[in-house]
FIZAMI-92175 format. One record per residue (C-alpha): x, y, z. Coordinates in nm, 3 decimals, padded with zeros to 5 digits, m for minus. Layout:
// residues N
      px      py      pz
       X       Y       Z
...
END
This chain:
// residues 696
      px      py      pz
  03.693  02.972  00.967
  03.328  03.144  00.968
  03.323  03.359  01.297
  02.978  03.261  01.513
  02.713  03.412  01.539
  02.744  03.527  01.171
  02.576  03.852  01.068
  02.284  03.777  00.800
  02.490  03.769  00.456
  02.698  03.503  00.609
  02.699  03.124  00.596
  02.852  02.845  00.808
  02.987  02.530  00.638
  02.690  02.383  00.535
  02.665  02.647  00.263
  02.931  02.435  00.078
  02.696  02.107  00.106
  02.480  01.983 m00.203
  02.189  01.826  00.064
  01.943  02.124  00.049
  01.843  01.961  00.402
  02.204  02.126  00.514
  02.162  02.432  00.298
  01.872  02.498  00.474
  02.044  02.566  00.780
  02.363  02.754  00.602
  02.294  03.038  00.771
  02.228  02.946  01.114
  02.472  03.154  01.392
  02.529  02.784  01.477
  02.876  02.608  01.396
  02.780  02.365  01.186
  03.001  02.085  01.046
  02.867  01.831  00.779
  02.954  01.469  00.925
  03.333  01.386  00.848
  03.676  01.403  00.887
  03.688  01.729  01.004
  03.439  01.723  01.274
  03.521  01.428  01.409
  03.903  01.507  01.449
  03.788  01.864  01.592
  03.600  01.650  01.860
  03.827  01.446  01.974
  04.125  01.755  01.943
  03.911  01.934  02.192
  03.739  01.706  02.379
  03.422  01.824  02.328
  03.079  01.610  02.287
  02.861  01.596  01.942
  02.571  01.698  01.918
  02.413  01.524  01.627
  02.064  01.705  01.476
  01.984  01.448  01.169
  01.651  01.539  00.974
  01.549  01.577  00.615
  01.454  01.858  00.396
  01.099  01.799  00.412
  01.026  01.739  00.741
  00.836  01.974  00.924
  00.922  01.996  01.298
  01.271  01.993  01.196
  01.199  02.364  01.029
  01.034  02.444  01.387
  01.322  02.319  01.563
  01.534  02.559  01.366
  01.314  02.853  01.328
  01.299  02.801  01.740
  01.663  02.675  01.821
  01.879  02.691  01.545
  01.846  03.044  01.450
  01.836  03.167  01.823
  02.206  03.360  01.858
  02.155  03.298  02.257
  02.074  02.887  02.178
  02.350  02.866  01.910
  02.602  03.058  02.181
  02.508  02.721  02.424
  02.542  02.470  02.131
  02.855  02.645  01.988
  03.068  02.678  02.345
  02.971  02.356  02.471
  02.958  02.123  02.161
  03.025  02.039  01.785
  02.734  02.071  01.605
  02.702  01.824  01.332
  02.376  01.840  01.094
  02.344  01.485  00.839
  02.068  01.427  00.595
  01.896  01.112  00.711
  01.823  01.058  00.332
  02.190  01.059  00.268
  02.341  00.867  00.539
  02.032  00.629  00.646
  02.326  00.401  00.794
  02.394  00.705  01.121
  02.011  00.752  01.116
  01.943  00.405  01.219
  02.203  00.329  01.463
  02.142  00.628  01.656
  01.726  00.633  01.652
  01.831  00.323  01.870
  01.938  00.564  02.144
  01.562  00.677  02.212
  01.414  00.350  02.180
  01.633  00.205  02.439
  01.519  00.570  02.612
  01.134  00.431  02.592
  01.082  00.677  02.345
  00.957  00.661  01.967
  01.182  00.741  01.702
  01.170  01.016  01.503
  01.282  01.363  01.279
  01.467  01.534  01.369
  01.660  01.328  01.565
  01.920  01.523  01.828
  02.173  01.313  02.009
  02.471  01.377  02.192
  02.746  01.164  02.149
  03.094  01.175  02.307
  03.392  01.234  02.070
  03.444  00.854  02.023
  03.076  00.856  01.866
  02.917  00.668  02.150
  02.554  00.854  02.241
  02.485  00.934  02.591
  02.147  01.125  02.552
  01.874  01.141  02.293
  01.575  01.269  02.140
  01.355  01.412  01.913
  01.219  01.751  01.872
  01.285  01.965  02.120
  01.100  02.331  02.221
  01.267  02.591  02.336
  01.135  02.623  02.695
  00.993  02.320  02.890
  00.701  02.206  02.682
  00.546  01.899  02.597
  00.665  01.684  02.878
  01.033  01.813  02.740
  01.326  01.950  02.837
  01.365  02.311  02.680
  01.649  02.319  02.444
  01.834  02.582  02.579
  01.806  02.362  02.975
  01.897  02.058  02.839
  02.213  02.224  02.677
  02.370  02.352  02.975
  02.292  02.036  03.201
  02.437  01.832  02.901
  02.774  02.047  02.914
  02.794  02.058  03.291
  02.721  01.695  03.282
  03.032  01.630  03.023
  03.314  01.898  03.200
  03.236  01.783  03.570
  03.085  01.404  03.595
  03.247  01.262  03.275
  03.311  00.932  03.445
  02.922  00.908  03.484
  02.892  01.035  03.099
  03.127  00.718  02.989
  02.918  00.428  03.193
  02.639  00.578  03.003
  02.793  00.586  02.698
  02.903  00.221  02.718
  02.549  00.122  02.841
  02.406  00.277  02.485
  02.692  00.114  02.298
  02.623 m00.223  02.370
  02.241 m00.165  02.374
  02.271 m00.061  02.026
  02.453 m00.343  01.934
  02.240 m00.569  02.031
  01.923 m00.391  01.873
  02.153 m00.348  01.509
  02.131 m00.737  01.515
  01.789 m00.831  01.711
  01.617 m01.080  01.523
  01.947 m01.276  01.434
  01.982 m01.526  01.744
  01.653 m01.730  01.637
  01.691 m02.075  01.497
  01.597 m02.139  01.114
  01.314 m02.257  01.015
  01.108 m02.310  00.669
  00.881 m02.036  00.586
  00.516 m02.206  00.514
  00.225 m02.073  00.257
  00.019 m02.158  00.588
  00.287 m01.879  00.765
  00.209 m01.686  00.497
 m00.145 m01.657  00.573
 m00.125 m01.640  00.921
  00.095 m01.317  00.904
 m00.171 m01.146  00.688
 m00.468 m01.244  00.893
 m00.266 m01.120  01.233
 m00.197 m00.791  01.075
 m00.576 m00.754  00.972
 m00.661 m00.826  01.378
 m00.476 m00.454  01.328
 m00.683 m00.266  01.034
 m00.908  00.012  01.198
 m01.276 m00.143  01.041
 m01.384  00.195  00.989
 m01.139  00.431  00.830
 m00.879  00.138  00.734
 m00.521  00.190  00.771
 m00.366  00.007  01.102
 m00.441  00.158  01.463
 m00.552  00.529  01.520
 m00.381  00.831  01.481
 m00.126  00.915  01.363
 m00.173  00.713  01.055
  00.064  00.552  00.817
 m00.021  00.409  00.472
  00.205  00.128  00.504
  00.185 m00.024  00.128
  00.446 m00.294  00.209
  00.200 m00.444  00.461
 m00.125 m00.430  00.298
  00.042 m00.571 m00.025
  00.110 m00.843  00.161
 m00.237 m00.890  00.308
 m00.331 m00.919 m00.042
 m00.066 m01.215 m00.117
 m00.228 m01.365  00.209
 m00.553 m01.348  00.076
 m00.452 m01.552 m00.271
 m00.274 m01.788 m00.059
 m00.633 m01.856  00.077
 m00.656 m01.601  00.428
 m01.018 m01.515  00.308
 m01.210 m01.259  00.170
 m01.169 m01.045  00.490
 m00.843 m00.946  00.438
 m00.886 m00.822  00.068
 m01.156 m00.615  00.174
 m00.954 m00.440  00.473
 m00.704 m00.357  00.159
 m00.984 m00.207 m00.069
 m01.129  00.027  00.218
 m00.785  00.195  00.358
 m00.740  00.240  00.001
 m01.054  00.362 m00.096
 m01.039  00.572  00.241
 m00.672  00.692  00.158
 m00.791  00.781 m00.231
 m01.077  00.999 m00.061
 m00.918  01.148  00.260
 m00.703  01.474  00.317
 m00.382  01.263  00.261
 m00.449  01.234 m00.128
 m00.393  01.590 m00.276
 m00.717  01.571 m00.397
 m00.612  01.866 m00.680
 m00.266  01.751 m00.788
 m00.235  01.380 m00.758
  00.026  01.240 m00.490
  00.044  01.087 m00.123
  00.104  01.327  00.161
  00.338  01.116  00.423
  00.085  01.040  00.717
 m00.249  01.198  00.855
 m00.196  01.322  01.212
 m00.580  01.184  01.251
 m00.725  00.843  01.201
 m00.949  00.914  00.943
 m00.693  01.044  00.675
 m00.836  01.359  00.676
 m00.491  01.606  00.781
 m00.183  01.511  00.728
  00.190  01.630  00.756
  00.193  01.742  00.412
  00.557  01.694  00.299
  00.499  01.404 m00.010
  00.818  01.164 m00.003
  00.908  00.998 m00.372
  00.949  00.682 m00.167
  00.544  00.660 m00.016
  00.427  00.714 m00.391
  00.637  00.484 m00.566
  00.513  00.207 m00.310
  00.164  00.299 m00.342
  00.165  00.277 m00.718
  00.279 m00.037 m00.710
 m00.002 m00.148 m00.455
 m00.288  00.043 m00.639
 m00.158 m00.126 m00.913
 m00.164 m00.490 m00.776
 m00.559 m00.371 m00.679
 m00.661 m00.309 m01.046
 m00.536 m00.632 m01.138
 m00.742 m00.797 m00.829
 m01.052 m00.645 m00.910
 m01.030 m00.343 m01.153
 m01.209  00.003 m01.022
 m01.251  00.317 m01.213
 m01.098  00.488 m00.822
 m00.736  00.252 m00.870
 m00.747  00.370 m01.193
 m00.783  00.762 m01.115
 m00.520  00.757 m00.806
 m00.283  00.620 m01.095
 m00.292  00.792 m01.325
 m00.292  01.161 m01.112
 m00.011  01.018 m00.927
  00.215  00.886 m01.193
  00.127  01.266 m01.347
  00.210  01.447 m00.986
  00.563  01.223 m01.034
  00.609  01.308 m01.309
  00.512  01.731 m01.342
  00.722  01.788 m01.009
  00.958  01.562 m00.939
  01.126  01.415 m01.241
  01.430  01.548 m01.340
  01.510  01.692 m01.727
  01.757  01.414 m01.720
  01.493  01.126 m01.595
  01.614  01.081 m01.275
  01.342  01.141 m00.949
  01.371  01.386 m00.700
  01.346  01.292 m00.311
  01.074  01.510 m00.181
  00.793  01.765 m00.155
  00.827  02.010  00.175
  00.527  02.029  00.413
  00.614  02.423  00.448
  00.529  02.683  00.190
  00.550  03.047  00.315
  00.668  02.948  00.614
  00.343  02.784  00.721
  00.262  02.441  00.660
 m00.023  02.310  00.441
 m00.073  02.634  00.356
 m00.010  02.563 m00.065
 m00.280  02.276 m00.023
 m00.531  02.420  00.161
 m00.863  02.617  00.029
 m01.092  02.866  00.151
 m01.480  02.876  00.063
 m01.399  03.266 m00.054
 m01.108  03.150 m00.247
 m01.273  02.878 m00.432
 m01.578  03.118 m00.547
 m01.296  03.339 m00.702
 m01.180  03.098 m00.910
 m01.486  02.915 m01.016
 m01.841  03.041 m01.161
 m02.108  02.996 m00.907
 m02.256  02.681 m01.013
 m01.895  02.514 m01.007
 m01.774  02.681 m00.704
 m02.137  02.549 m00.520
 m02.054  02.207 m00.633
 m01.665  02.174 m00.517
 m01.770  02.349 m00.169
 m01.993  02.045 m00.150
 m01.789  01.773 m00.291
 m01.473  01.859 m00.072
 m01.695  01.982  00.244
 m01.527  02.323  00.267
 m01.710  02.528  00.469
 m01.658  02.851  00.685
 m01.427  02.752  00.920
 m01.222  02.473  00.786
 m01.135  02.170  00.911
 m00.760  02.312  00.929
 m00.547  02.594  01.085
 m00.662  02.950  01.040
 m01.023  02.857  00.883
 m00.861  02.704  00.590
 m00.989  02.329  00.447
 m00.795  02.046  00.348
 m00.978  01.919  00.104
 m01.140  01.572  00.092
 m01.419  01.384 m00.052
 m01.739  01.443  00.173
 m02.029  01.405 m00.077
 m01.905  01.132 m00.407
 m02.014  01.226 m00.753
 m02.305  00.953 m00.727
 m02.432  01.138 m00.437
 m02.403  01.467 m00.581
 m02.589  01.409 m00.914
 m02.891  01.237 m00.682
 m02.879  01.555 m00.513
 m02.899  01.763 m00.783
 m03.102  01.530 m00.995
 m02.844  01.505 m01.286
 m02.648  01.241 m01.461
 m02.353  01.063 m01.246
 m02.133  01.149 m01.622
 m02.262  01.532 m01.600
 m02.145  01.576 m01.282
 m01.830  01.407 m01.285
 m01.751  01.640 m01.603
 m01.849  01.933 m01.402
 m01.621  01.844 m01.131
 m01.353  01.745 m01.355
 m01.360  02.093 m01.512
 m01.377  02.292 m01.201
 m01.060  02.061 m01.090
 m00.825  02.161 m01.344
 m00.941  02.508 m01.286
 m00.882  02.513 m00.898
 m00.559  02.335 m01.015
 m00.434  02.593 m01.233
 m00.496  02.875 m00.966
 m00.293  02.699 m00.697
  00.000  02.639 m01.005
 m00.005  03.037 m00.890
  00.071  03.050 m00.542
  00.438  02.994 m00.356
  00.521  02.614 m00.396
  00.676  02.393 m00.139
  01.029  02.387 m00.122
  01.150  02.044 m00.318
  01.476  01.820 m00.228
  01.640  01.774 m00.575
  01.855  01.470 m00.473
  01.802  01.179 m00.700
  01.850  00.875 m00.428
  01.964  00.569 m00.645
  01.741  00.294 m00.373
  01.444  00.592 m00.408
  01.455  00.552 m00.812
  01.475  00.201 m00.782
  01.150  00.215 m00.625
  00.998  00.417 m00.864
  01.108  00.240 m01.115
  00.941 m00.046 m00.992
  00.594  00.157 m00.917
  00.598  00.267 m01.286
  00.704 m00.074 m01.424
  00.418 m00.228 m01.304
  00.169  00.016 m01.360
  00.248  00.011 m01.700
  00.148 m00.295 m01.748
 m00.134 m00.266 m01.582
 m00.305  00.016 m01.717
 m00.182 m00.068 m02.095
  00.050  00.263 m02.050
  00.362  00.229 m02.244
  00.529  00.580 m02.200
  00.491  00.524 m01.821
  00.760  00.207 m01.899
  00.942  00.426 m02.086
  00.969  00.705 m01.797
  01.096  00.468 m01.610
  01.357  00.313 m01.833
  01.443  00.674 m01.875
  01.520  00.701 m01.460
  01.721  00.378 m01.501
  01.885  00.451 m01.763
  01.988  00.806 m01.592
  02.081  00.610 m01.246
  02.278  00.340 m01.426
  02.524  00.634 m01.697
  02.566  00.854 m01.355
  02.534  00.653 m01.020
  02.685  00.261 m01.139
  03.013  00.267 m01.278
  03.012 m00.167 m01.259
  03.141 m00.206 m00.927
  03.007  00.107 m00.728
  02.699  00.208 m00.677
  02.650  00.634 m00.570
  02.347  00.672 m00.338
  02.301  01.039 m00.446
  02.331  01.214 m00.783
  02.286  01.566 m00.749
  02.451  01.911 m00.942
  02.642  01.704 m01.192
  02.815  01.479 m00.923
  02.716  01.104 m00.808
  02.824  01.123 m00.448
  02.871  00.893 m00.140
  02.917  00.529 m00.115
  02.554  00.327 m00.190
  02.419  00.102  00.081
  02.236 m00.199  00.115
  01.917 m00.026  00.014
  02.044  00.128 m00.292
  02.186 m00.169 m00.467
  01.837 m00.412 m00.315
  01.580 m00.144 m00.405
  01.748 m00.059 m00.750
  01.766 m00.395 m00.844
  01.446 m00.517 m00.793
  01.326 m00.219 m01.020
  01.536 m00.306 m01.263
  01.424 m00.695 m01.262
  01.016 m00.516 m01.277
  01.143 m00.278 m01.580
  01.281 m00.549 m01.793
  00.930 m00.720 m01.719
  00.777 m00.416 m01.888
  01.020 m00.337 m02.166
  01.196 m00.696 m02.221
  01.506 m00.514 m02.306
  01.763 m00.736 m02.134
  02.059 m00.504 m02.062
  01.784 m00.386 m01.696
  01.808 m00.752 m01.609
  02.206 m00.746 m01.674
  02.217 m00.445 m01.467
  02.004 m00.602 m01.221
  02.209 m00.902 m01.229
  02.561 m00.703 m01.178
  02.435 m00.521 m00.869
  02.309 m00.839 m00.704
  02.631 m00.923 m00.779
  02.850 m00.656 m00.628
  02.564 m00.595 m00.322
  02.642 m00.989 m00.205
  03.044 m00.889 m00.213
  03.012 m00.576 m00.009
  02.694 m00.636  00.285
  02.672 m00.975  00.293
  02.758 m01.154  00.649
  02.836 m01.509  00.643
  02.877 m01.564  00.993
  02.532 m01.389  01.057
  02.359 m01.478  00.774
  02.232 m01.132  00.718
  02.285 m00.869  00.556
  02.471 m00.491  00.676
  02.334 m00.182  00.558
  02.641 m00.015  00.521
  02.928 m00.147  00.318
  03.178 m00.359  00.536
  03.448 m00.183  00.692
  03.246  00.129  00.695
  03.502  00.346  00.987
  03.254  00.569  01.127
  03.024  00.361  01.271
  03.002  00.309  01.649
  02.845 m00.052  01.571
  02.805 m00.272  01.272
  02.425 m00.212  01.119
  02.219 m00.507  01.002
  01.945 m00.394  00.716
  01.607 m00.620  00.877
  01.379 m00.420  00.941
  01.120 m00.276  00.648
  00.963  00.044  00.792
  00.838  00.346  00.596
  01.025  00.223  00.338
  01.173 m00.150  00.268
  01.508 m00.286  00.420
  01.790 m00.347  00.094
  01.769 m00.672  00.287
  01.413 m00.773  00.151
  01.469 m00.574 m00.141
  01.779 m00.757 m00.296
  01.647 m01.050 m00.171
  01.301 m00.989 m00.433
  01.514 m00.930 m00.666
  01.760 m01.249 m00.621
  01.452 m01.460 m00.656
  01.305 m01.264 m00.954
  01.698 m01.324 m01.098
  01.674 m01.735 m01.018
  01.343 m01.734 m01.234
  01.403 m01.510 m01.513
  01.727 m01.600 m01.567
  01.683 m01.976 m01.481
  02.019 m01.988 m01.204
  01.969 m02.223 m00.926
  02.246 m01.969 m00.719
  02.039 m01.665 m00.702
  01.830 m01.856 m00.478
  02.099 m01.946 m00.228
  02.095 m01.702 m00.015
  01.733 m01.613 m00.046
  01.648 m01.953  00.107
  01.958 m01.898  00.367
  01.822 m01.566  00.479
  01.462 m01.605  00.513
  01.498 m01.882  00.677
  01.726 m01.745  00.919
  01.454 m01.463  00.973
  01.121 m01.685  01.032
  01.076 m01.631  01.337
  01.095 m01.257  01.329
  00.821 m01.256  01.001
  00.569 m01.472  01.175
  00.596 m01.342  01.511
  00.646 m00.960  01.392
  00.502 m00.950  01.003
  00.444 m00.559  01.066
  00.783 m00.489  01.108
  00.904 m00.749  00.808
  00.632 m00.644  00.519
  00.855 m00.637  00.231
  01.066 m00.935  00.326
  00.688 m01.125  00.372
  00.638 m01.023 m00.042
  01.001 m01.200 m00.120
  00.927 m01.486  00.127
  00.587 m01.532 m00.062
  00.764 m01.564 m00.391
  01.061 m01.768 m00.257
  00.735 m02.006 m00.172
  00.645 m02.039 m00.561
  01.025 m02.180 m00.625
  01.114 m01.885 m00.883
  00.807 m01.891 m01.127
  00.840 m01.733 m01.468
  00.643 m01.755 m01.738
  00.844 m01.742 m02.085
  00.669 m01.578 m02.376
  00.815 m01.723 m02.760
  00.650 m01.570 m03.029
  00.664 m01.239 m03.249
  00.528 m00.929 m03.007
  00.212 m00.988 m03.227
  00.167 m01.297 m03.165
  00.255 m01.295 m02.775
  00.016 m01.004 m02.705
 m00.271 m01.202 m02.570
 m00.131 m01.400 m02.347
  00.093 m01.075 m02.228
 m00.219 m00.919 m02.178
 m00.333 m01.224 m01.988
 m00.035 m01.214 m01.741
 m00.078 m00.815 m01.726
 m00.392 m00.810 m01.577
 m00.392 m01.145 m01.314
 m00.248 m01.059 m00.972
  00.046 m01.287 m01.013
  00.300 m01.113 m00.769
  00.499 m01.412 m00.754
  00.550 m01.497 m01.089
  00.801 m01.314 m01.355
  00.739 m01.286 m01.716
  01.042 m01.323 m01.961
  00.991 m01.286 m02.368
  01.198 m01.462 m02.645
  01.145 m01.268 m02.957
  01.219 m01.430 m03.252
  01.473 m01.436 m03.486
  01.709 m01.277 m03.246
  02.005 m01.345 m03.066
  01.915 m01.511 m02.705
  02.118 m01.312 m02.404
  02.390 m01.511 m02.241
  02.189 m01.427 m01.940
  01.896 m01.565 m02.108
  02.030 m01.916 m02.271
  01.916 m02.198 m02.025
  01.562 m02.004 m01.941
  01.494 m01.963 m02.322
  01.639 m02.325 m02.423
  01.391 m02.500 m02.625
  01.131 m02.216 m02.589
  00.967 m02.200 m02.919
  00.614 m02.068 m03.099
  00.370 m02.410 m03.097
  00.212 m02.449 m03.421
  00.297 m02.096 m03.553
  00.110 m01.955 m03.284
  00.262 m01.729 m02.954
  00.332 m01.991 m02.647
  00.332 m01.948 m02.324
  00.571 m02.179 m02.087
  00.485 m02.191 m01.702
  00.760 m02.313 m01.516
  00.781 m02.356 m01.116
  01.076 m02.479 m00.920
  01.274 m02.487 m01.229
  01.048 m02.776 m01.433
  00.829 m02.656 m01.694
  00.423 m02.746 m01.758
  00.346 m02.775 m02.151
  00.315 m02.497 m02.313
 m00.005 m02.324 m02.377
 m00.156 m02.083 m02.668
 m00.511 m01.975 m02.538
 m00.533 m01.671 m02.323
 m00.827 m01.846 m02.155
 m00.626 m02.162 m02.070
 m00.320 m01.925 m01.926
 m00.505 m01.744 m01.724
 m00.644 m02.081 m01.515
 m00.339 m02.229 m01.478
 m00.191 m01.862 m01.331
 m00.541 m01.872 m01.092
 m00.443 m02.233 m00.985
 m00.118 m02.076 m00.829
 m00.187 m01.976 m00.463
  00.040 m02.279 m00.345
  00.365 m02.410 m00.400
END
């Protein structure tokens, strides 16, 4: 056993761990154990309390929390006497995350990285929170205070400790199922509507986004704005969509240099944000820049795109296909500080004229709008603005710009990069996969379909063996057990991918893990679904996946995918449960859409009763009317293709029965709720009957 405090060439346990969240702190004088066997039976052997610190790699007040805490000998003495110190990678165990972020919302607190609670050695929390400083700060309890009340609390009023315990146990119980006691109820296109139009009571008119600061991009929700607006919400609520995502494309939260989404802005106007950029946030917001080009094409959806898909793809795709988790905030030890620009440091890199013409574009000035005089950069003047200025062509400029990008670009490929989380998340690729799917189609892009077939095809040899799904492939070694999100989020990229490559063994895949995911989280007696595979043993209470947050619940995930199944595949029983389970959660989506955006986009398709449109024809001949479907904003209907002259899929047979060219010519076949329309041949003609669709 490592003897505490350690001098500086040793490490504690965590040195053995793959997560490079727990590597990070391998060389803390704290004793830390990974969650398991080990520290859980050391608890209980010597009756000490937990103290739980979960976080992620990228997060950045969980590196000042260590720099502060964690690599204090005097604060690791406290934690190591009194406690054992257990450190978990929220990205790797999202099932211990949730349950225990429910101790500080029943504390009146918001929820949060890092996350410290303290549980007793039975795992039930008694106290919780988020960061906190070293000495009483913020309206907080120092660290080093709350430590030694904690311990005096456990060794001398235990009794008092265990009521309180008990009190969090069965509040978390009953938030891991809230939502779940409401009566069913049919889910309506009006319903539909009405949750988009409530959310855009929410849209800040000026900057977009929801609320002030701090400010969230929230794809999920403003995608489904955007299915409320087809259903007929009105012309308001598309246009709340286009400006936050005009305002996001321009703001500080775009890396204006390198393509990518930073997490959040800590303002309302997108300008600064916490700069760590999470696979998860760009995947989603490919997907929804995406669904804008096909709702009204702009040279700006096109741009984000396309430098996004290339950010993905330069830094965090793996040699073997596979997509890394995350981008740190912290470079240097200072935040930002990779990003951010300096009027002296862009006339170094740039001739005058250039360097004059990026100060003005991104606004950097003497000063900065960030920490130590330093800019994050942002669009203050457009090109259109700039060439009136100058009195030059809008295309002259734009070149200019273009040119002095790449060069700005290639000088910050020279400094320190942040520090990147190599774990390929199977439920993070499946989102990804989903982003790039669609995008391909959108933008005519092939080899973006064929990076992402690459990721699946990587997720599917390493992570799936047929019956288990990994969550985490990382070093050579698929690791831990796959929850709900995993097998929902992977399947419904697997459903888009097919979409985009029509290569049937995706929608197999898809089809196995909808499968296996109904086997292992599904609750009968709730209708619902858990997060964690049943029978999980080291869980204080049973988790429920129903809420969509930064990223979407497996719930509303599989459940996208189940429908996408029913209508591709033409099976009546993937829509079973669908039907079962959003109807069991009505009254949570209409009363509480923000907090049930995904699970609105699979509701919204349930409403369509599985629409698929079946292509017959050579790949010639089917091209126009592909292109037709590419290019309409038609999130709730799937596309299937029947190539000739080939065998048809088992999975395939009844959607592809009698599914034939007309006349020698590519057909397309529309069917809704399982019946079919005639077939058509004319791109025109397909494209208004697929406008006609915004009811069931």
């Amino acid at each position: 056993m490592a003897t505490f405090p350690p001098s500086p060439d040793t490490s504690n346990r965590l040195a053995r761990e793959p997560s490079p969240y727990l590597r990070q702190h391998a060389h803390n004088p704290v004793d830390w154990f990974p969650w398991g066997e080990e520290a859980l039976a050391r608890a209980k052997a010597e009756n000490k309390p937990i103290l739980l610190s979960v976080g992620y790699s990228a997060c950045h007040w969980c590196h000042v929390m260590a720099h502060e805490s964690f690599e204090s000998p005097d604060t690791a003495r406290l934690m190591n006497e009194g406690f054992i110190n257990i450190k978990v990678d929220r990205e790797e165990r999202p099932d211990l995350d949730q349950i225990y972020q429910g101790v500080v919302q029943l504390m009146g607190q918001g929820g949060g990285w890092p996350l410290t609670v303290f549980l007793t050695p039975d795992l039930k929390p008694f106290y919780g929170g988020t960061y906190f400083p070293p000495q009483d700060k913020y309206g907080r309890p120092g660290f080093p205070r709350l430590l030694m009340a904690l311990r005096d609390a456990w060794e001398n009023k235990q009794d008092e400790v265990q009521r309180q315990s008990a009190q969090f146990e069965e509040g978390l119980g009953e938030l891991a199922s809230y939502g779940l006691e409401a009566a069913p109820a049919v889910l309506t296109v009006a319903d539909v509507v009405a949750m988009g139009q409530g959310m855009a009571k929410q849209v800040d008119a000026v900057n977009g986004g929801f609320g002030g600061a701090p400010k969230f991009p929230n794809p999920m929700n403003f995608a489904l704005m955007l299915r409320a607006w087809r259903r007929g919400g009105g012309a308001a609520l598309k246009d709340a969509v286009f400006l936050t995502l005009e305002r996001m494309a321009r703001g500080g939260i775009y890396d204006q240099l390198g393509g990518g989404f930073h997490r959040y802005s800590v303002d309302e106007r997108w300008l600064v944000p916490h700069f760590e950029k999470m696979l998860y946030d760009n995947a989603q917001l490919l997907h929804l820049y995406a669904q804008a080009q096909q709702v009204e094409p702009r040279p700006l959806w096109r741009k984000v795109v396309e430098e996004t898909v290339e950010y993905v793809r330069r830094e965090m795709t793996d040699a073997g296909g596979g997509f890394y988790a995350a981008q740190d905030a912290d470079s240097e030890g200072e935040e930002g500080k990779f990003f951010v620009w300096k009027p002296e440091e862009v006339r170094a890199a740039l001739p005058e004229a250039q360097a004059e013409l990026v100060l003005r574009h991104f606004g950097i000035k003497p000063g900065g709008n960030f920490e130590h005089g330093a800019t994050v950069l942002e669009v203050v003047v457009p090109v259109d603005a700039l060439a009136k200025e100058r009195g030059g062509a809008e295309d002259v400029v734009a070149s200019e710009l273009a040119a002095a990008r790449k060069t700005l670009f290639a000088a910050r490929e020279q400094r320190v990069k942040p520090g990147r989380d190599d774990k390929q998340l199977s439920g993070w690729n499946g989102l990804m996969i989903r982003g790039l799917a669609l995008a391909s189609r959108v933008f005519d892009r092939p080899e973006w379909a064929r990076w992402a077939a690459d990721a699946a095809d990587f997720v599917l040899e390493k992570a799936w063996d047929g019956t288990r799904l990994a969550r985490s492939y990382q070093e050579g070694q698929a690791r831990i057990d796959g929850f709900l999100e995993d097998y929902g989020n992977l399947a419904s990229g697997l459903t888009a991918l097919y979409q985009a490559t029509f290569d049937v063994k995706y929608l197999e895949a898809a089809d196995a893990l909808v499968r296996r995911a109904v086997d292992l989280f599904w609750d009968a007696e709730k209708a619902a679904y858990l997060t964690a595979p049943r029978g999980q043993k080291d869980l204080v209470v049973a988790t429920y996946g129903l809420f969509d947050n930064a990223f979407p619940s497996g719930a509303s995930t599989l459940t996208e995918a189940q429908v996408e199944l029913a209508a591709l595949t033409g099976d009546k029983r993937h829509l079973e449960l669908p039907e079962r389970y959003v109807s069991r959660m009505h009254d949570g989506l209409v009363r509480n859409p923000m907090g049930y955006g995904y699970l609105g986009l699979a509701a919204d398709a349930l409403l369509e009763g599985a629409a698929a449109v079946t292509l017959a024809g050579s790949r010639e001949d089917v091209a126009p009317l592909r292109s037709a479907l590419d290019h309409a904003f038609i999130p709730t209907v799937s596309v299937g293709w029947k190539a000739m002259g080939q065998p048809v899929p088992a999975l395939l047979k009844e959607l592809f029965e009698g599914r034939e060219p007309v006349k020698g010519k590519g057909a397309a076949y529309l069917c809704r709720g399982f019946v079919c329309e005639l077939p058509v041949t004319e791109p025109d003609v397909l494209s208004q009957r697929l406008a006609a669709l915004t009811g069931p």
